[in-house]
C-alpha positions in Angstrom: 43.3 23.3 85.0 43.1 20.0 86.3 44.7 18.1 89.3 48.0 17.6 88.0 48.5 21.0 86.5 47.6 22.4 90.1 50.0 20.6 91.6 52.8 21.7 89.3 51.6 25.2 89.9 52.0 24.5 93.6 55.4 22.8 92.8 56.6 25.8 90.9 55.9 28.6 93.0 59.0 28.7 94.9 61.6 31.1 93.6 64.9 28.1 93.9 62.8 25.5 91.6 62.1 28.6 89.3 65.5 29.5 89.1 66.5 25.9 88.5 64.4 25.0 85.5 65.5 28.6 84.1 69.1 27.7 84.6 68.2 24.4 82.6 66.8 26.4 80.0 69.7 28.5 79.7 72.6 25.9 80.1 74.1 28.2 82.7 74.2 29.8 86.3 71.6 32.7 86.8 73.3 35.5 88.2 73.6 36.1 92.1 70.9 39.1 91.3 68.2 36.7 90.3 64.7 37.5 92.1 61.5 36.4 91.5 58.9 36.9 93.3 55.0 36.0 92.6 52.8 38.6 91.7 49.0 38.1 90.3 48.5 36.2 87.9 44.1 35.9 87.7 42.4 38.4 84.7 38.6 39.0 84.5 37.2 39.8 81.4 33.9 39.5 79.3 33.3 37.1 76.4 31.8 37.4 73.0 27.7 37.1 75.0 29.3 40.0 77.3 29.2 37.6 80.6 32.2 37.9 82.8 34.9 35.4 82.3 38.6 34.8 83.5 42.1 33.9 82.8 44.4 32.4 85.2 48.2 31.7 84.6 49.7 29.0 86.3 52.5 31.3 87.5 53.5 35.1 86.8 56.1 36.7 89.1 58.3 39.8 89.5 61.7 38.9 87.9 64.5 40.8 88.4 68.5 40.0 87.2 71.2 41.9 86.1 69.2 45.3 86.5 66.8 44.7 84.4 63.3 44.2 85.7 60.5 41.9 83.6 57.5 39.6 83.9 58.6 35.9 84.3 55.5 33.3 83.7 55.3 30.3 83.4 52.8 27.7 82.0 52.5 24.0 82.7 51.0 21.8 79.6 51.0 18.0 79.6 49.0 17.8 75.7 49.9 19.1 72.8 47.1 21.8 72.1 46.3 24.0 69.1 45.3 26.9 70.3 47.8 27.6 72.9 50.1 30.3 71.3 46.2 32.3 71.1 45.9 31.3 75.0 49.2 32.5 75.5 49.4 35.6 74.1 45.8 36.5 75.3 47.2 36.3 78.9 50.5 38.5 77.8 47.8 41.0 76.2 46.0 40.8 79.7 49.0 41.1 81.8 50.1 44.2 80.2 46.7 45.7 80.0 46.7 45.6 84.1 50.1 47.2 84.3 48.9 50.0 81.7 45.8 50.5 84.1 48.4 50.3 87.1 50.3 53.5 85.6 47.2 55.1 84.8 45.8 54.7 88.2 49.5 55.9 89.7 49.4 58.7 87.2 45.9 59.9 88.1 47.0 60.2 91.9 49.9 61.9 91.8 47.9 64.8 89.8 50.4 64.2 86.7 50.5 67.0 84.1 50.7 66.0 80.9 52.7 67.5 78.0 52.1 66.9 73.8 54.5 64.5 74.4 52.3 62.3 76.6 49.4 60.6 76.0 46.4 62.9 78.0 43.4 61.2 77.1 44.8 57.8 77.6 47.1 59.2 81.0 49.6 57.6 80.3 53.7 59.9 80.4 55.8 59.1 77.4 58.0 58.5 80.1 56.0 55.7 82.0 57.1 52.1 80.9 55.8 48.9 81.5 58.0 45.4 82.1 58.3 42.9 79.3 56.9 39.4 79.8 59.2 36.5 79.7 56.9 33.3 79.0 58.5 29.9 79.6 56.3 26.6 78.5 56.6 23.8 81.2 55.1 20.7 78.6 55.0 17.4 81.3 53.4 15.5 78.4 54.4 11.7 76.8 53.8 13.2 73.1 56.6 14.8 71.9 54.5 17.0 69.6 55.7 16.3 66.2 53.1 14.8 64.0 53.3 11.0 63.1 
């Protein structure tokens, strides 16, 4: 993350310029529903040498529309790059990794019992969901990506 991409990140973390670019995605309103609101978007993990690492999105928020609640994040890019689609969906894989631990965690407090239909060992209620991730590619870039 350099300069510029930090200040896109700043840029885009207000819920009307969300909605905007969204509705210019789209081609049409978002309805009156629409809410977004920020949520975390920063994952530890450990590398291949086992040393603690992290991920950071440039934006992931609580999206909400029509009754149906979901993950909205976006990502600013201003180069073409290779290995973005394994980027990507390596902070999707995160991202729903916390909100498995999150229902574990909320299952463990409440003193959940668990039937063959659940999932015991991992705690986890056949019942339990987690949101769907919506990503959204922001590229600010001169190239238009197609190869000579």
């Amino acid at each position: 993350m350099g300069e510029p991409n930090n200040a896109l990140a700043v840029y885009m973390n207000r819920s009307d310029r969300i909605r905007s670019v969204l509705e210019y995605y789209i081609g049409e309103k978002l309805p009156q529903d629409w809410q977004c609101v920020e949520a975390r978007g920063f994952y530890t993990t450990r590398n291949a040498n086992g040393r603690l690492s992290f991920r950071q999105r440039d934006f992931i928020g609580d999206a909400r529309m029509c009754g149906v609640h979901f993950k909205l994040a976006l990502e600013n890019q201003e180069s073409v790059n290779l290995t973005y689609p394994w980027r990507l969906m390596e902070l999707d894989c995160l991202a729903y990794g916390r909100e498995i631990e999150e229902v574990q965690e909320q299952n463990a407090l409440k003193g959940e019992r668990y039937g063959e239909e659940d999932d015991f060992k991992y705690r986890y209620r056949k019942g339990n969901r987690i949101e769907p991730i919506l990503d959204l590619t922001l590229y600010w870039g001169k190239r238009s990506g197609k190869s000579p």
